[in-house]
Steps between C-alpha positions, in 0.01 A plus 500: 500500500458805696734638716544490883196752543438797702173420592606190690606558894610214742234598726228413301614159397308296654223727416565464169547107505156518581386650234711354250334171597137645463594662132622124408236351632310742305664475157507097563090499391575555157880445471483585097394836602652837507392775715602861564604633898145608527298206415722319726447702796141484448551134508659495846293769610760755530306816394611788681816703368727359802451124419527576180799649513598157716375336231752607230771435742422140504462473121873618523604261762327190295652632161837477686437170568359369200144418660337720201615605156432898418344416074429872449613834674285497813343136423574151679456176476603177703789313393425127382857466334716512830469431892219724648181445644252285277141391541373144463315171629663307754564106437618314795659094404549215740838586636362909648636698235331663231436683125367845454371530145517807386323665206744556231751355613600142315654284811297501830680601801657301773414545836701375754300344826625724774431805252137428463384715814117424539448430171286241400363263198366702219553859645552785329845602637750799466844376466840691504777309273858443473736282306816340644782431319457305217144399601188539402274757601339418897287712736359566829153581579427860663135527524206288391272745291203242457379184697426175265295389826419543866343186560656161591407183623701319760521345858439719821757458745407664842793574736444302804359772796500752307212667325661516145637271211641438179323349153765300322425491183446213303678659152829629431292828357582630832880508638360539900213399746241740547447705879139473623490726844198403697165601423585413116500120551149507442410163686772274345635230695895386541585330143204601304527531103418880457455772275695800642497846351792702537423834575838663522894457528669794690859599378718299710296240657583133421112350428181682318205559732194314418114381564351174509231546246358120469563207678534191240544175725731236675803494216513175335164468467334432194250797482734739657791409264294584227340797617886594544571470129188718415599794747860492412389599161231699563210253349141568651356169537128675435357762372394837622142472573390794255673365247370120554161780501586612127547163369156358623289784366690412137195406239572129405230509294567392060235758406463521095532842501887412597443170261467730246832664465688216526613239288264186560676186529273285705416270253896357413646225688667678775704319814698561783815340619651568852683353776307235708458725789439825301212699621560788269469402145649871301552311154237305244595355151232516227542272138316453238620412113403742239369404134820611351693222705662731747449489880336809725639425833402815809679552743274642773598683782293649799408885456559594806501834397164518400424412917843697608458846447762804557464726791275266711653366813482119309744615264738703724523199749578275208765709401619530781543114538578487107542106573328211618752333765510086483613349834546157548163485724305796355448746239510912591299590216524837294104527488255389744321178462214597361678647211777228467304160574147601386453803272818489247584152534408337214293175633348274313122518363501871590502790273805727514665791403813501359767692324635267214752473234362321209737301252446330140758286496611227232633163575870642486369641792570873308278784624327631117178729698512651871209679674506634852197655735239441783283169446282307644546090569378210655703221582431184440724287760783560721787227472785474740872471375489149566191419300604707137819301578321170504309645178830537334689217654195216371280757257199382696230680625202738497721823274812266414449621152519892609763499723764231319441795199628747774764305623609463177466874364685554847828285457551656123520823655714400787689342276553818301534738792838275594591550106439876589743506772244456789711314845349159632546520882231226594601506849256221738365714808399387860163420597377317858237332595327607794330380778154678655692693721726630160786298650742328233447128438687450200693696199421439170637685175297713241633377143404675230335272227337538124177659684687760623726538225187548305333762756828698482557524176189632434497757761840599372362550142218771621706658742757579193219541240326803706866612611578521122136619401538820736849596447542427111314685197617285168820371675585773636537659834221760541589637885165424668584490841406135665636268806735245369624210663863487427819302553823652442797300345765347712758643646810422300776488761242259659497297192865512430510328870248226382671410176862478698352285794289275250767467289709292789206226465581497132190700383580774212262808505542800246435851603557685127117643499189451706342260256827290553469525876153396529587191260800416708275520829269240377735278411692546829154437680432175294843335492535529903131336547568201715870551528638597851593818423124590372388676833816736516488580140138575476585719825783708351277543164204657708722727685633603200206646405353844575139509678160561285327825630196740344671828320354769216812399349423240219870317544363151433507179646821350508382185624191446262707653215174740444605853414176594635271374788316566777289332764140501385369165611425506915353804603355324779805458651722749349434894474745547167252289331249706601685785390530386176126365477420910563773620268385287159183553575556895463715440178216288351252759561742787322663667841802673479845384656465613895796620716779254492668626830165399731493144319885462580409561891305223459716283345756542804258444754348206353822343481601573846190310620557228253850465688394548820232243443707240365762551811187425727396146238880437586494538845177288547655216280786496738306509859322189351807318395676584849131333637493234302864375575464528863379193500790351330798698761796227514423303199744534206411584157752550171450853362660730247651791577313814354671788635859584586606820760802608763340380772344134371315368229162406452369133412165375390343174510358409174206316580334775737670858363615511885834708490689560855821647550844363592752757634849474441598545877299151541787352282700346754738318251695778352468911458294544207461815303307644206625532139201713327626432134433140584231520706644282715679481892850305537669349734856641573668159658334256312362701149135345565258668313147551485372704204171591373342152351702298702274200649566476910295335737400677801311433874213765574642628839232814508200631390416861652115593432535876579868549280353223191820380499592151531882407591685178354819286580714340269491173526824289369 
C-alpha cells in the first residue's frame, strides 16, 4: 500500500473521482489484464503531460482504496479478490433485485433493488462492491457500460390533455414506463400495444425517453398478442426482401455433374417420418440388408450447405436467426420457404441432396462399418408418427417389414444408452387445437411413442458417430476444432437437495459417482410414475440439471451419457447443424483445424438465440392457455401444485397444462409463509400446508391476455 501521497490535493478530488471512475471503467474490459500508467491514460484519453500527471494521482487514490492491485513496479491491475469495482451482466428475478456475474469470479453478485440505478435485463453493468459483516459479497450499480436492448413492447398510455405519455411495459426487463414527448407518438392511440425505442435516460430523471416505432394492435387480441411475443424478442416475422432475392435465384436443379460426386443412394428403400403437420421434412432413413446378414441403415439429412453458402446475405441472415422459432400458431423459420418447404426438404418422389451418415449394423444393433459424406436420395414415402406407430403397434402395412427392423435396432440401443448412463426425462408437452382464426379449441398432449423412440435414437446415433468421427483419431482425442452440443453435469449442492427432499417420500438416491447418479435418477423417475408425488419429483430432477448449450469444448453430454456429440441432424432449422455439416465436410476433404476462438463466438450466440427462442415458444404456450381458459373463468378444477415462491405458489391443471397463480395474501385463513428447503408455505395459526405435489382444487378467478397469467382460488 502506498502511502498518503504528495501528489494528491483536496482540491482536485472530485477531479480525480472522475477519473478514477474512467480508469476503472477502463481496466473493467479486460479485468485479467495489467497495464502500465501510460496505456491507461491512453485508454481514458488523458494524453497530455497535465492529465497525465492527474492520472497517476488517481492510480494512488484507487490503490489506497483497494479498487486496483499494483502486480509489478509501475503495473496495475483490478482487484477481483476484494470489494472494488467489477464488470458483469446484469440478472434481474421476480422480486426487483438482481445478480451481476462477473468473469472470474465463482459466486454472482447480489444486487439489491433500490441499488440497480437504470440498469436493466442483460446489461453490461459496472458495479462498485462491499461486504457487510458476516455477509456475502453485494453491490450497487454505478454506470451501465452496454445496453442488452433499446426496444420494448408495451401499452401506450397518453396523459389526458396533454401532448405526451408513458409505454408501460409489458416485461419485467424494464423496472419503469417509458416518456414519449409529443411528436414521438408516431400516430398511436390511448392503450395501443407498441414497440417503443428508448433513446436516452438523463442522469437524474425518473423514466427513459422513447419513440413509438410500430404500432402492433388492440391488446388482447389474437394477432397483436402474438406479434407482441415476436417483437419482445426481436423475431422478424419475414424476410428481408434481398435475401428472400438470394434464395429464389438458388439452382434447384439435380444436375449429374453434382450426381457425380456424391454417393448415389436413390435406388435403396428410403422414407420419411414426421409430425402430422410437418411441412419441413430435414431427416430420411434408408435400409437395405446386406449379403453378409448385416443391415445398412442411412441416415439422411438435408445439405443445406450445399444451397447455404458463407458470406452471402442467405447465410448471414440465417445466422443471425441461428433458430427456427415454433409458436403455438406459426413457425418463424431460420430459412425462407423456398429453401425450408421446397428445396431441402426431403419430399417424397423427388430427388434430393443430402448429407448422410451411413451405418452397417448387426442385429445386436452394434455399429461394425461407418461412412459419412454428400449423397444423393429419393424417398420413397413420407409416414406420419401416427402411421409407423400403427406399423409397429399391428406390423401391418405397405414397409411394416422395414420399419418394425428399425424400431427394433432402435429400442436395443435405447436400451443400452440407459445401461450407459443416458437420463429418461419423457416429459408429455402441450399441443392445441385450433380454430380458423388460430383460436384454441381444445388441448391435447404430445406423448412420445416407439415411432419416435425409434426416430430419436437414430438421430442420436449419427449425431454422436460424426461427433466422435471428427474429434477422435484411433480413440483418441485429436484437437480438431468442431461445435459440440454439450450438457454439463449437475450441480451437486442441487443434487444433495434432491436426494434429502426425495428421501422424505421414502425414495433412496446415491450420489458416489456420475454413473451412480444417473442410475439413481432413473429409478427416481420410474418409481414416482403415477404416484402423487410424480409431478414435483420429476420437477426438482429437471431443475437439478444444468442447461444443454453449443461450446468448442468437448465436455460431453451428461444427459445422453455421450462423451462426445453434437447437433448434426436439422440444419434446416438449426445453424450449429449447419456448422457442423461445413466443418466435416472440410475434415473429409483433408482441411486443417480452423480458429477455435471464431467457432466459440458462434457457439455463444447460437445459444443465446436458442434461449431466447424457446422463452418466446414459452410465452406463446402460455397466451394460449390464458385464451383457452377464459372460457372456463369460475369453474373449479383440481390441480397440482408445480411451483412454490414468497409471494404464492403456482398450480396447474392436469388435463389442459393451464397453471395460474395463487398469492399468499389471498389466504384469508391464516398468515402463511415460505419454507424454501421444503418448498412449501405454512400456516402460522393453524400449520396448514401446501407443498410442491400437494393436490388442491382451485376456482379460475382471472385470466389476463396481455400479462399470460391466469389467477386461481383455493377452493376448500
Amino acid at each position: 500500500m502506498p502511502k498518503k501521497n504528495k501528489y494528491i490535493s483536496q482540491k482536485n478530488d472530485s477531479k480525480l473521482l472522475e477519473i478514477g471512475r474512467l480508469i476503472l471503467r477502463f481496466m473493467n474490459q479486460n479485468q485479467t489484464k495489467i497495464y502500465n500508467y501510460k496505456q491507461i491514460s491512453d485508454g481514458i484519453d488523458h494524453k497530455n503531460p497535465r492529465q497525465r500527471e492527474l492520472v497517476i494521482q488517481a492510480l494512488h487514490k484507487l490503490l489506497s482504496n483497494q479498487r486496483i492491485k499494483e502486480t509489478d513496479k509501475g503495473k496495475y491491475s483490478i482487484n477481483l479478490n476484494i470489494e472494488g469495482t467489477l464488470t458483469g451482466v446484469i440478472d434481474f428475478n421476480q422480486s426487483g433485485n438482481a445478480y451481476v456475474k462477473v468473469e472470474g469470479l465463482k459466486d454472482d453478485v447480489f444486487i439489491h433493488a433500490k441499488n440497480v440505478k437504470d440498469a436493466l435485463q442483460g446489461d453490461k453493468v459496472l458495479i462498485v462492491t462491499y461486504n457487510f459483516k458476516g455477509k456475502k459479497m453485494e453491490g450497487s450499480v454505478l454506470e451501465v457500460l452496454e445496453r442488452s436492448r433499446t426496444e420494448f413492447v408495451g401499452t401506450l398510455q397518453l396523459v389526458p390533455h396533454k401532448e405526451f405519455g408513458f409505454v408501460v411495459c409489458d416485461k419485467k426487463t424494464i423496472n419503469t414506463d417509458i416518456f414519449v414527448p409529443k411528436g414521438k407518438i408516431n400516430g398511436a392511440e390511448n392503450g395501443n400495444k407498441v414497440v417503443v425505442k428508448m433513446l436516452e435516460w438523463k442522469a437524474g430523471d425518473k423514466n427513459p425517453e422513447g419513440e413509438i416505432i410500430q404500432v402492433l394492435g388492440a391488446p388482447g387480441e389474437h394477432e397483436t398478442e402474438i406479434h407482441s411475443i415476436l417483437a419482445e424478442y426481436g423475431l422478424p416475422y419475414s424476410f428481408p426482401e434481398e435475401v428472400e432475392q438470394d434464395a429464389e435465384k438458388i439452382d434447384r436443379r439435380i444436375t449429374d455433374e453434382e450426381v457425380a460426386k456424391r454417393r448415389d443412394m436413390r435406388k435403396i428403400c428410403t422414407f420419411t417420418i414426421d409430425p402430422k403437420d410437418a411441412k419441413d421434412f430435414d431427416d430420411a432413413l434408408s435400409i437395405q440388408k446386406l449379403d453378409n446378414g448385416n443391415w445398412e441403415i442411412g441416415v439422411h439429412i438435408a445439405d443445406v450447405s450445399h444451397y447455404v453458402i458463407p458470406g452471402t446475405m442467405l447465410d448471414d441472415e440465417a445466422y443471425e436467426r441461428a433458430t427456427s422459432v415454433y409458436l403455438v400458431d406459426r413457425v418463424v423459420p431460420m430459412l425462407p420457404e423456398v429453401l425450408s418447404n421446397d428445396v431441402c426438404s426431403l419430399r417424397p418422389n423427388e430427388d434430393k441432396f443430402t448429407f448422410s451418415a451411413v451405418f452397417e449394423m448387426n442385429d445386436d444393433a452394434e455399429v461394425v462399418n461407418q461412412w459419412f459424406g454428400r449423397t444423393v436420395i429419393h424417398s420413397d414415402r413420407r409416414f406420419t408418427y401416427e402411421e409407423a406407430q400403427e406399423r409397429i403397434e399391428t406390423k401391418e402395412g405397405d414397409l411394416a417389414e422395414e420399419i418394425l427392423t428399425l424400431d427394433r435396432l432402435a429400442k436395443i440401443m435405447r436400451q443400452q444408452r440407459i445401461k450407459d448412463g443416458a437420463i429418461t426425462f419423457d416429459r408429455s408437452e402441450v399441443r392445441f387445437n385450433l380454430n380458423e382464426k388460430s383460436e384454441p379449441i381444445g388441448v391435447y398432449f404430445k406423448i412420445s411413442k416407439d415411432s419416435n423412440h425409434l426416430i430419436e435414437e437414430f438421430m442420436l446415433l449419427a449425431n454422436k458417430k460424426v461427433s466422435e468421427f471428427v474429434s477422435l483419431k484411433k480413440g483418441r482425442p485429436n484437437n480438431n476444432t468442431f461445435i459440440y452440443r454439450v450438457h454439463d453435469d449437475p450441480d451437486p449442492a442441487k443434487l444433495e437437495a434432491l436426494r434429502d427432499f426425495v428421501s422424505t417420500f421414502g425414495y433412496k438416491m446415491d450420489l458416489a459417482n456420475t454413473k451412480k447418479v444417473a442410475e439413481s435418477l432413473n429409478n427416481l423417475l420410474k418409481d414416482v410414475k403415477g404416484k402423487g408425488e410424480e409431478n414435483m419429483i420429476e420437477t426438482l430432477a429437471m431443475r437439478s440439471m444444468s442447461k444443454a448449450v453449443y461450446s468448442t469444448e468437448p465436455i460431453g453430454h451428461y444427459g445422453l451419457g455421450f462423451d462426445y456429440y453434437s447437433h448434426f441432424t436439422s440444419p434446416i432449422r438449426r445453424y450449429p447443424d449447419l456448422l457442423a455439416h461445413r466443418l466435416l465436410q472440410h475434415y473429409l476433404d483433408g482441411g486443417k483445424s480452423p480458429d477455435k476462438n471464431e467457432l466459440e463466438e458462434k457457439s455463444k450466440h447460437c445459444s443465446a438465440r436458442e434461449r431466447l427462442a424457446a422463452d418466446a415458444e414459452r410465452d406463446s404456450i402460455k397466451f394460449m392457455q390464458v385464451k383457452f381458459m377464459e372460457k372456463h373463468l369460475g369453474e373449479t378444477f383440481t390441480g397440482v401444485i408445480s411451483g412454490v415462491a414468497e409471494f404464492g405458489f403456482w398450480v396447474e391443471i392436469p388435463e389442459n397444462g393451464a397453471e395460474g397463480l395463487i398469492k399468499l395474501r389471498d389466504l384469508m385463513d391464516d398468515s402463511y409463509s415460505y419454507d424454501k428447503s421444503t418448498h412449501a408455505v405454512y400456516g402460522s395459526r393453524t400449520g396448514k400446508r401446501y407443498q410442491l405435489g400437494d393436490q388442491v382444487q382451485i376456482k379460475v378467478v382471472k385470466a389476463n391476455l396481455i400479462q399470460k397469467q391466469l389467477d386461481f382460488k383455493v377452493v376448500d
